[in-house]
Backbone as CSV, one residue per row, in Angstrom:
resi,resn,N_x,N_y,N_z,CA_x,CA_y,CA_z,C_x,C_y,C_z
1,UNK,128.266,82.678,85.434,126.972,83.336,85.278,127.110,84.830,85.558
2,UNK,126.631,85.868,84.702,126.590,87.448,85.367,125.963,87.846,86.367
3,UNK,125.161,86.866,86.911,123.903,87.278,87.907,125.720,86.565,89.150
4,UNK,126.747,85.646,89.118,127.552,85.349,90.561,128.543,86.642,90.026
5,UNK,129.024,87.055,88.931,130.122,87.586,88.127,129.975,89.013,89.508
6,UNK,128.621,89.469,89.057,128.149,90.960,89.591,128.393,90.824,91.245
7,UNK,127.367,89.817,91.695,127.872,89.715,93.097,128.626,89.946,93.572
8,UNK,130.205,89.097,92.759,131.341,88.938,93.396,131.860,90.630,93.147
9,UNK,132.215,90.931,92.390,131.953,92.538,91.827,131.775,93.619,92.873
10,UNK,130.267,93.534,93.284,129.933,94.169,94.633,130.391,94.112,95.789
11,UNK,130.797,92.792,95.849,131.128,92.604,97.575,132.254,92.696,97.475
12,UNK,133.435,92.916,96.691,134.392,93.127,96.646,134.610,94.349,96.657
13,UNK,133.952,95.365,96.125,133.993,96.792,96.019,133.814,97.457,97.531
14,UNK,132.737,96.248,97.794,131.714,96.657,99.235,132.751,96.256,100.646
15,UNK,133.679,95.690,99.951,134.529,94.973,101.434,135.416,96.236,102.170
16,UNK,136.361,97.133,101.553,136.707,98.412,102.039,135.907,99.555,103.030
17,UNK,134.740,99.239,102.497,133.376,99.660,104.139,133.034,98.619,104.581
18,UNK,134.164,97.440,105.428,133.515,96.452,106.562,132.654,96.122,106.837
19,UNK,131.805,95.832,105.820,130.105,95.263,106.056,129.751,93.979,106.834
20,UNK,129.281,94.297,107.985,129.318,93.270,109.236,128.146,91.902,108.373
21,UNK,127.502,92.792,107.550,126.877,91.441,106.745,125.731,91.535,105.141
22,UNK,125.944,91.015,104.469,125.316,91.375,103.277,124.211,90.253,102.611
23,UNK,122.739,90.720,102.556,122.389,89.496,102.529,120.845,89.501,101.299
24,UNK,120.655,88.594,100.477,119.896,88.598,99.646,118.266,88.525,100.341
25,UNK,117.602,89.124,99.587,116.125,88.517,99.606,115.203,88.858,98.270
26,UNK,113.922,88.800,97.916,113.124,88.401,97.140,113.456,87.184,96.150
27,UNK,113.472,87.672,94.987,113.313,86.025,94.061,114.750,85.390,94.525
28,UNK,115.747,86.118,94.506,116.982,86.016,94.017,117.599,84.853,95.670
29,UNK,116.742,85.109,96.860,116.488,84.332,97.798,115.704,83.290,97.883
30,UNK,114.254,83.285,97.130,113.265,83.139,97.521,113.122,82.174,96.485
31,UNK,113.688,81.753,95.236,114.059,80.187,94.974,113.119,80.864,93.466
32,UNK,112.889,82.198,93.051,112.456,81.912,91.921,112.911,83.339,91.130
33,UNK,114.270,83.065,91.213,115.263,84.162,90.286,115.202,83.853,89.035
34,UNK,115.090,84.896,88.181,115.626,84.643,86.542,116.126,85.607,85.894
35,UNK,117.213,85.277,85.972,118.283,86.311,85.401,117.806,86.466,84.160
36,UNK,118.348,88.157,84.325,117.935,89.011,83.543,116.763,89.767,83.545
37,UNK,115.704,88.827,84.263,114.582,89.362,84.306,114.443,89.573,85.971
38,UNK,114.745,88.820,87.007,114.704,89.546,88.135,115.641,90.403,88.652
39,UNK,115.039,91.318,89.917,115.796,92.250,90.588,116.850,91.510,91.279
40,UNK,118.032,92.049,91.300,118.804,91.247,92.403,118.786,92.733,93.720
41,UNK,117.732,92.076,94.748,117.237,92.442,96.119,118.442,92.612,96.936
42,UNK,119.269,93.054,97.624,120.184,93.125,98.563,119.711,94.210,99.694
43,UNK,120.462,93.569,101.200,120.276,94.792,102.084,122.471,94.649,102.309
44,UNK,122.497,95.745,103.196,124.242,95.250,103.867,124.581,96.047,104.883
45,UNK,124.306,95.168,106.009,124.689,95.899,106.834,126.093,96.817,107.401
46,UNK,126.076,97.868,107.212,127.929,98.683,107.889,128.047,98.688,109.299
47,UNK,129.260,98.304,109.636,129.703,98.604,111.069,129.468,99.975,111.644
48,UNK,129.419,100.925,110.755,129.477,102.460,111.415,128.652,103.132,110.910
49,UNK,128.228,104.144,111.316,127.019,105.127,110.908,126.786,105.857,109.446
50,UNK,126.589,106.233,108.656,126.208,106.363,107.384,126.096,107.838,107.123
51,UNK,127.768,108.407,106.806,127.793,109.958,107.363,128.062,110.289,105.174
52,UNK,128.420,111.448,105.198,128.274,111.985,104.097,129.663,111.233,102.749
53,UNK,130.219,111.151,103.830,131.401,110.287,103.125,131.163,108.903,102.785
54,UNK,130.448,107.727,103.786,129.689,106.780,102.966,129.020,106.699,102.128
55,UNK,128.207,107.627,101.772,127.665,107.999,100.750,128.064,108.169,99.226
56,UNK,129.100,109.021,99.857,129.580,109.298,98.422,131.129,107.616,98.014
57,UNK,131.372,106.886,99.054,131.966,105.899,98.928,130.838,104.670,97.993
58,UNK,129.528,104.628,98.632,128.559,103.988,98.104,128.399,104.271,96.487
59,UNK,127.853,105.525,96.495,127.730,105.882,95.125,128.805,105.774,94.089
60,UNK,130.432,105.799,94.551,131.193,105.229,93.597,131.501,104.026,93.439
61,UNK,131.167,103.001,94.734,131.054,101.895,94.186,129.973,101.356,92.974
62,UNK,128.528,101.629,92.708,127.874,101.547,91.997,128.131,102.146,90.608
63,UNK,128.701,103.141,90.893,128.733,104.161,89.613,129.657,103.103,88.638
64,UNK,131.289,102.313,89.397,132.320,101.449,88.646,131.439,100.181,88.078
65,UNK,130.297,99.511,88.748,129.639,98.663,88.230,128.870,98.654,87.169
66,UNK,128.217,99.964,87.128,127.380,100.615,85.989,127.567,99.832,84.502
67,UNK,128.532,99.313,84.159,128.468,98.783,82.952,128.738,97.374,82.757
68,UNK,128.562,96.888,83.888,129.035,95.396,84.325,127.562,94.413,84.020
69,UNK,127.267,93.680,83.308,125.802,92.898,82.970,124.992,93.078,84.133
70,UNK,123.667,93.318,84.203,122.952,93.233,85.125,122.937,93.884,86.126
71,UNK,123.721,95.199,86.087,123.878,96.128,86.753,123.044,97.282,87.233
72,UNK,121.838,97.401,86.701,120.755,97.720,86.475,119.741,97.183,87.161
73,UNK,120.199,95.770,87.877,118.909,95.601,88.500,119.510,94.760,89.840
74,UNK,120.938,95.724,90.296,120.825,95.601,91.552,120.642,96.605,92.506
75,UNK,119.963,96.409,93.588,118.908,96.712,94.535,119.652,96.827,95.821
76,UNK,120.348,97.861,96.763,120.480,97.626,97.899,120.079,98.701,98.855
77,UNK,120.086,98.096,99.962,119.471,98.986,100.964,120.712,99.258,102.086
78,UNK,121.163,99.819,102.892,122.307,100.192,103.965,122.117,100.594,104.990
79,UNK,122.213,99.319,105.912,121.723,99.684,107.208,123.547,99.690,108.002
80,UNK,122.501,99.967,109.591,123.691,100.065,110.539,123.325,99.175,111.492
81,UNK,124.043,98.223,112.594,123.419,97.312,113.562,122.608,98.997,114.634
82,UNK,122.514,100.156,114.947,121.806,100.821,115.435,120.650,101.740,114.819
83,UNK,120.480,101.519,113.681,119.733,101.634,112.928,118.567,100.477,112.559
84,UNK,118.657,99.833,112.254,118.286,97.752,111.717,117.119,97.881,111.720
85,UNK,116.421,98.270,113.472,115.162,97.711,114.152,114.214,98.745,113.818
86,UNK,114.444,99.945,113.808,113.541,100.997,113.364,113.585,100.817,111.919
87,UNK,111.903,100.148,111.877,111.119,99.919,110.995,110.483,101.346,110.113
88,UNK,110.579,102.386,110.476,110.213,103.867,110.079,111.118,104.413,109.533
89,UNK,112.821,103.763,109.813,113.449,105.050,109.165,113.651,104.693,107.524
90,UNK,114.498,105.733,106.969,114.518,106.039,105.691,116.309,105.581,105.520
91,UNK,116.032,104.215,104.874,117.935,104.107,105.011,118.607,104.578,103.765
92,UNK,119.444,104.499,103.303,120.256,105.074,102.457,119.903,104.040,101.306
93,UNK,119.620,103.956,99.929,119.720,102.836,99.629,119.497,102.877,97.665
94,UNK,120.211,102.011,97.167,120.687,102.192,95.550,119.897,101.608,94.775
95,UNK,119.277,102.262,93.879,118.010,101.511,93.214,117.139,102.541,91.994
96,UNK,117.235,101.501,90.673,116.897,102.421,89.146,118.035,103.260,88.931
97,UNK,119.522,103.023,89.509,120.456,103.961,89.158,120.475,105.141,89.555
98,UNK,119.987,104.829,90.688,120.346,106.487,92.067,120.092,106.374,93.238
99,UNK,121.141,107.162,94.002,120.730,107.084,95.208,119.772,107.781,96.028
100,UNK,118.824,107.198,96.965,117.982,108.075,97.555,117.557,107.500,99.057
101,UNK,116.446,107.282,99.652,116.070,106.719,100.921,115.144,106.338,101.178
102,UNK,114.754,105.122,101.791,113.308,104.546,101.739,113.766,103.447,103.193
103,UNK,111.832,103.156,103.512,112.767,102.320,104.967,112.815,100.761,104.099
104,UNK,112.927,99.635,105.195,113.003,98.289,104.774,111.764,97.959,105.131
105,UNK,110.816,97.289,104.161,109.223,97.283,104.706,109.421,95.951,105.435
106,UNK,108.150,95.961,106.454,107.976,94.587,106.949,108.260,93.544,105.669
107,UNK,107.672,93.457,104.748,108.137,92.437,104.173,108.958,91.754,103.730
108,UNK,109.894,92.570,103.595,111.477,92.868,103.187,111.971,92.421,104.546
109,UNK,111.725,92.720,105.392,112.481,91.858,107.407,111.871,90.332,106.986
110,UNK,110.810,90.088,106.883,110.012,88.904,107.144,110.599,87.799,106.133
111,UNK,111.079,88.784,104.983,111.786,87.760,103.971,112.330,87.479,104.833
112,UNK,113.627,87.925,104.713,115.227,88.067,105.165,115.161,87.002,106.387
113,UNK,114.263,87.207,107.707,114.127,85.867,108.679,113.641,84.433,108.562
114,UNK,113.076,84.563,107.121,112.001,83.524,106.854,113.158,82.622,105.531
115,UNK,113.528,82.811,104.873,114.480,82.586,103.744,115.708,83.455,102.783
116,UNK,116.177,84.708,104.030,117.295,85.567,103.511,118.341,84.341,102.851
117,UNK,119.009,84.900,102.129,120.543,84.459,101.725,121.415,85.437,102.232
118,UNK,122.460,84.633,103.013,123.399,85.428,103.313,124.739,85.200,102.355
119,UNK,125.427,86.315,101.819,126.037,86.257,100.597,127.571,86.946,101.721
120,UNK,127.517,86.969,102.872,128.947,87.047,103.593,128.538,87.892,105.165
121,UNK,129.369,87.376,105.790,128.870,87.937,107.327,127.548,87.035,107.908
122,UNK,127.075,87.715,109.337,126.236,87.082,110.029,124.983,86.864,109.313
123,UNK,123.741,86.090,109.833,122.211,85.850,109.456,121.665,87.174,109.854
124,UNK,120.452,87.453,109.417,119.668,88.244,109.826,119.424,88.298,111.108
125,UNK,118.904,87.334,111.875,118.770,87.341,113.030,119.470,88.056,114.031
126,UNK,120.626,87.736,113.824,121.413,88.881,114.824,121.323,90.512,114.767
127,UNK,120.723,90.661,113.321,120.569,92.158,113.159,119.522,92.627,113.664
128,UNK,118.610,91.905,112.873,116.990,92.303,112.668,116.424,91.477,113.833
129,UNK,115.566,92.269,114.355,114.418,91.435,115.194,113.022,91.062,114.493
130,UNK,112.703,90.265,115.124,111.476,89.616,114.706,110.265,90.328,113.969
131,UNK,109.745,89.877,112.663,108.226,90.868,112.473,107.018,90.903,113.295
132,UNK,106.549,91.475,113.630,105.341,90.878,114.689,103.886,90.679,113.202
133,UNK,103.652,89.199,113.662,102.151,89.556,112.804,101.429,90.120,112.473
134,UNK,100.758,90.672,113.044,100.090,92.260,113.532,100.802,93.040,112.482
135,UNK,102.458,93.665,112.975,102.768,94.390,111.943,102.636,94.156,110.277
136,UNK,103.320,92.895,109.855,103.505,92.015,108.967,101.667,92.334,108.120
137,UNK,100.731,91.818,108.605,99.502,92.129,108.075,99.480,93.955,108.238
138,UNK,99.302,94.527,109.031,98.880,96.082,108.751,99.439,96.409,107.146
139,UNK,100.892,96.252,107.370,101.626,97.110,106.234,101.347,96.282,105.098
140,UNK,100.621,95.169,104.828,100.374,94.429,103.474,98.696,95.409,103.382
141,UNK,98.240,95.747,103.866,96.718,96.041,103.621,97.533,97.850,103.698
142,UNK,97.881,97.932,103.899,98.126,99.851,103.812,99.022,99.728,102.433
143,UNK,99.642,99.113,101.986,100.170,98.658,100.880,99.072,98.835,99.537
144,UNK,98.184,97.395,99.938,97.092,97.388,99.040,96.108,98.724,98.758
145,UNK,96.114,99.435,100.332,94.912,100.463,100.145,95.749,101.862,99.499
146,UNK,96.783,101.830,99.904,97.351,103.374,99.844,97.948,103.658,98.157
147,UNK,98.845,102.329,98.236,99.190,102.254,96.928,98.421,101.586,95.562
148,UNK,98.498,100.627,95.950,98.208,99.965,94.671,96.760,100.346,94.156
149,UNK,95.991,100.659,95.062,94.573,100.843,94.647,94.377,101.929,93.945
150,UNK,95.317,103.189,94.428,95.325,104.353,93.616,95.824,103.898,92.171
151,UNK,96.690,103.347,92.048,97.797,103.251,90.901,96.769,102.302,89.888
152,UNK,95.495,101.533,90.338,94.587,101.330,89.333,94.123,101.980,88.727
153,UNK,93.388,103.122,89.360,92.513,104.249,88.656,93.787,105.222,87.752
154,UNK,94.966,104.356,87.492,96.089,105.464,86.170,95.671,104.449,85.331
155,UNK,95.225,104.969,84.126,95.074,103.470,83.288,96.051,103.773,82.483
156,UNK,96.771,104.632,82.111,98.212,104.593,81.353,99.466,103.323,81.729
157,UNK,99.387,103.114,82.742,100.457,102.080,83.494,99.836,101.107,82.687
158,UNK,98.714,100.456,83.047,98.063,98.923,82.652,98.079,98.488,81.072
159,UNK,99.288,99.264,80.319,99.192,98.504,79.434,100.994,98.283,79.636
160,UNK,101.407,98.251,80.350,103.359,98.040,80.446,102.915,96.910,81.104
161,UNK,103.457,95.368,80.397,104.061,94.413,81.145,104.087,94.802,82.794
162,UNK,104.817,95.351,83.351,105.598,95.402,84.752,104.263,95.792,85.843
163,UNK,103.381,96.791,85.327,102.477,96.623,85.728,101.408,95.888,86.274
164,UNK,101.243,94.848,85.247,100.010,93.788,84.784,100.882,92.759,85.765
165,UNK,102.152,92.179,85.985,102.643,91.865,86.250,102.800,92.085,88.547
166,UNK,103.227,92.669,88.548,103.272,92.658,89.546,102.301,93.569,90.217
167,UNK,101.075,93.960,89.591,100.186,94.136,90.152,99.250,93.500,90.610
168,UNK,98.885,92.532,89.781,98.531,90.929,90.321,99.059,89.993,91.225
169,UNK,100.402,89.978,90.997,101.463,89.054,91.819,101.367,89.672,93.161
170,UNK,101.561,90.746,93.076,101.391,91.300,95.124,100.401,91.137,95.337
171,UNK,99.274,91.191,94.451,97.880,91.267,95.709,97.945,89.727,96.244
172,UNK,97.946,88.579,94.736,97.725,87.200,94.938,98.566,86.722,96.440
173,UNK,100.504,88.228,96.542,100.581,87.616,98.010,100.632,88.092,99.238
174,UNK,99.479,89.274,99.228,99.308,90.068,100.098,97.958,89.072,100.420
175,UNK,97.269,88.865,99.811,96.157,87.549,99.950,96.393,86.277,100.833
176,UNK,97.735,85.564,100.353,97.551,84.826,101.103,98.778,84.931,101.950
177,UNK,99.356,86.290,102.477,99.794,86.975,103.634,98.818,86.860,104.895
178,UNK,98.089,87.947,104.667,96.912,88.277,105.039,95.874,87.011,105.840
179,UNK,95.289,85.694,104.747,95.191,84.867,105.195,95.521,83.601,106.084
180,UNK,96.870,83.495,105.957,97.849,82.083,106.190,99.172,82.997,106.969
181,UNK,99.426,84.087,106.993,100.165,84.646,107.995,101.527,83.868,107.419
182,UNK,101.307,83.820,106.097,103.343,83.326,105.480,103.062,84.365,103.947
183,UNK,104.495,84.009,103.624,104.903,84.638,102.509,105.259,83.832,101.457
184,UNK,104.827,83.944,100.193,105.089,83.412,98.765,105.966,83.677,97.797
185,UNK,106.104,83.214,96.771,107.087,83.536,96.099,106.156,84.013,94.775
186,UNK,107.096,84.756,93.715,106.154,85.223,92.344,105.617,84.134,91.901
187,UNK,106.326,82.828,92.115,105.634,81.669,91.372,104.105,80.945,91.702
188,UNK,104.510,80.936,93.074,103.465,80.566,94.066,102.414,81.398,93.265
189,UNK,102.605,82.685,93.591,101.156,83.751,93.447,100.684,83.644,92.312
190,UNK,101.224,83.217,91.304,101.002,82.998,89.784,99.935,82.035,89.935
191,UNK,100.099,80.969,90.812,99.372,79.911,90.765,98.025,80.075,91.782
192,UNK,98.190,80.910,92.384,96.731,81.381,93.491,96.025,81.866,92.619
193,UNK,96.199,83.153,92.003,95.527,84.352,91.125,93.890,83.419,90.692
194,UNK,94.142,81.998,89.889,93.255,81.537,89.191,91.785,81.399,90.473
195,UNK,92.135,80.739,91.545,91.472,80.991,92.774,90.853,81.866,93.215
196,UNK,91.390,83.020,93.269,91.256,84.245,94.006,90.244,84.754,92.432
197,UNK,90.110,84.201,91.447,89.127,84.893,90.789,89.803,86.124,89.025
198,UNK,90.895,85.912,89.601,91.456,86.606,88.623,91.378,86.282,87.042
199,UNK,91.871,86.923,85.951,90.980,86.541,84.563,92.319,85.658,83.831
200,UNK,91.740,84.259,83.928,92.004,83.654,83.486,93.472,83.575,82.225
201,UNK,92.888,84.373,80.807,93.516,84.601,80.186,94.835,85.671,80.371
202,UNK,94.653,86.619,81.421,95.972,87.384,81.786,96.746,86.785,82.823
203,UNK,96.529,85.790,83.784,97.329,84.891,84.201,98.145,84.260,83.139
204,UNK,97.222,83.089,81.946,98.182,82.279,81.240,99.544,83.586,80.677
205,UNK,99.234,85.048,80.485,99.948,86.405,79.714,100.628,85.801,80.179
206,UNK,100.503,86.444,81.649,101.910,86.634,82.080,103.093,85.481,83.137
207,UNK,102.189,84.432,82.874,103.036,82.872,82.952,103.914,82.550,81.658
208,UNK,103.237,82.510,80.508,104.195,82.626,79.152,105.071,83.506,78.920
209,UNK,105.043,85.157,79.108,105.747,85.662,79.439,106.801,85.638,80.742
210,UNK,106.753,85.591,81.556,107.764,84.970,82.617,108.442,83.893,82.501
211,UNK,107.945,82.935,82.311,108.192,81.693,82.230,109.016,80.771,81.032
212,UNK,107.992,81.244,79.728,108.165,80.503,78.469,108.697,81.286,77.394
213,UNK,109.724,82.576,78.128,110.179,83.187,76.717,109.449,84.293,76.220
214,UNK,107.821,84.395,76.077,106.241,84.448,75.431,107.186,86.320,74.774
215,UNK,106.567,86.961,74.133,106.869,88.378,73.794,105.950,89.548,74.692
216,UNK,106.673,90.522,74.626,105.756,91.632,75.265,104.416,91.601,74.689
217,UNK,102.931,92.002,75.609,102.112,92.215,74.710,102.191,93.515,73.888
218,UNK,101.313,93.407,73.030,101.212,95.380,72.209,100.132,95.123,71.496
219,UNK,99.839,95.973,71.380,98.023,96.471,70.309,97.448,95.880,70.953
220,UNK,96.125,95.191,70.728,94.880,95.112,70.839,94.663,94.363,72.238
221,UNK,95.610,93.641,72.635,95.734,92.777,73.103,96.001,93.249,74.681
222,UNK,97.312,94.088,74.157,97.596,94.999,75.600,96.727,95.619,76.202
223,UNK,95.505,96.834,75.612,94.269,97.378,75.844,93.714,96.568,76.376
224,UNK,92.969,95.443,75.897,92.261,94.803,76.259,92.493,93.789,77.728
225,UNK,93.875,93.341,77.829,94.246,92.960,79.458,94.477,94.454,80.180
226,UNK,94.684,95.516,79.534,94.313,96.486,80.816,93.162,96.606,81.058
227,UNK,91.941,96.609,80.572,90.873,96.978,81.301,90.393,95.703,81.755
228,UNK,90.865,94.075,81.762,90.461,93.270,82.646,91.039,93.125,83.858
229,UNK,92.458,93.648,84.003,93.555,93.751,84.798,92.682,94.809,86.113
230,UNK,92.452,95.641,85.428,92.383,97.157,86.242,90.444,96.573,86.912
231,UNK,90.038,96.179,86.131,88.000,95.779,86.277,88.413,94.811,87.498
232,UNK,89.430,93.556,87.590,89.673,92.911,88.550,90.053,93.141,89.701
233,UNK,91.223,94.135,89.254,92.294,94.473,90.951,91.370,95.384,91.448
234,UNK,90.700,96.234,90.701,89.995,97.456,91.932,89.296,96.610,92.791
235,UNK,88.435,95.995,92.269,87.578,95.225,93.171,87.831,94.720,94.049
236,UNK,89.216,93.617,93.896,89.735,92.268,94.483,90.486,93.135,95.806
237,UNK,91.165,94.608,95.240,91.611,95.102,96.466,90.615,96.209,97.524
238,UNK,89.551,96.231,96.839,88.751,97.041,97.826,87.885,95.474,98.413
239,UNK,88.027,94.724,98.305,87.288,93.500,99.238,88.374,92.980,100.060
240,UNK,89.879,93.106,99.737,90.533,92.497,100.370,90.842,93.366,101.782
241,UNK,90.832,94.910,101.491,90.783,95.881,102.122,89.442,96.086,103.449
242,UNK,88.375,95.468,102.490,87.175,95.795,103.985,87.441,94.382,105.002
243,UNK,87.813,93.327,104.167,87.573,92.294,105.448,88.739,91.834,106.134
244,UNK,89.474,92.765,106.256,90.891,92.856,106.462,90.727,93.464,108.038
């Protein structure tokens, strides 16, 4: 398969910086991967601090993969065991084909303790400490309010697939985050949305599309699930936002 081909690929490249541990999360963990179409999620932890020369060791490992299938939609983040726990910082990390820095959100820890894959080295646990609930809910509702709510009022986005798509899918599991204090998978949330009120016909979209092969939408069709897409989420996230 190209989705084990790449793996093996990486961690082989990745083994010359002693990575005390390398370990999957979202779909590609979380039991609802589909190659080609999902991200392959990685974090990896290094034994030593993350100086200018890792960097540029990092970036040529990625750069040799660059043309290897599915190369494009792997995802990693680079921590240090003294780094791990600070939830604020900005780690080093490879993603859309460049390098830049972002931290590991609560949700991204909460995976990783709750159903990480470890693909070599220790569990999470030994790295990462625990999410606290509390945290785990704040950053799903500052999520909903900061981001996504703005990114409704662009109505240029709401007609791209990726949009319609996982703009629905996070709220459906920031919803029942929020509520039930666990985490879902894209599939799961696919199947809440109808519950939670969402429009009917852009659920079945983007189940056929995910699921059954279905084609991108375009013309009339696309327009028209953006402004039910966008009429739904504002709402669904400014209610999810006050009683939060």
């Amino acid at each position: 398969m190209p989705t084990a081909a790449l793996l093996d690929r990486f961690l082989a490249g990745l083994a010359p910086l002693g990575p005390r541990a390398v370990w999957a999360h979202g779909s590609l963990a979380g039991g609802d991967y589909q190659e080609g179409r999902s991200d392959l999620d990685l974090i990896a932890v290094l034994d030593h601090p993350v100086t200018l020369r890792t960097v540029w060791r990092v970036a040529s490992l990625h750069a040799r993969l660059r043309h290897e299938p599915l190369a494009g939609l792997l995802h990693c983040s680079y921590l240090t065991p003294d780094t791990a726990a600070d939830t604020a910082r900005r780690h080093l990390t490879w993603a859309h084909q460049e390098l830049f820095a972002r931290p590991v959100t609560p949700v991204t820890r909460a995976e990783l303790h709750t159903f990480g894959r470890v693909l070599h080295g220790v569990p999470p646990a030994r790295v990462l400490p625990p999410v606290p609930d509390g945290e785990l809910a704040a950053f799903v509702v500052r999520d909903q309010r900061d981001y996504w709510r703005r990114e409704v009022d662009r109505a240029a986005h709401w007609t791209q697939d990726v949009w319609v798509d996982l703009g629905l899918l996070t709220f459906a599991r920031a919803t029942v985050t929020l509520r039930e204090g666990r985490l879902i998978s894209e599939r799961e949330a696919l199947d809440v949305l109808p519950g939670l009120g969402a429009p009917g016909e852009v659920v079945e979209d983007i189940r056929r599309r995910r699921y059954d092969g279905a084609a991108p939408a375009a013309g009339e069709w696309a327009a028209r699930r953006a402004r039910l897409t966008r009429d739904y989420l504002g709402a669904a996230i400014d209610a999810l936002v006050a009683g939060s």
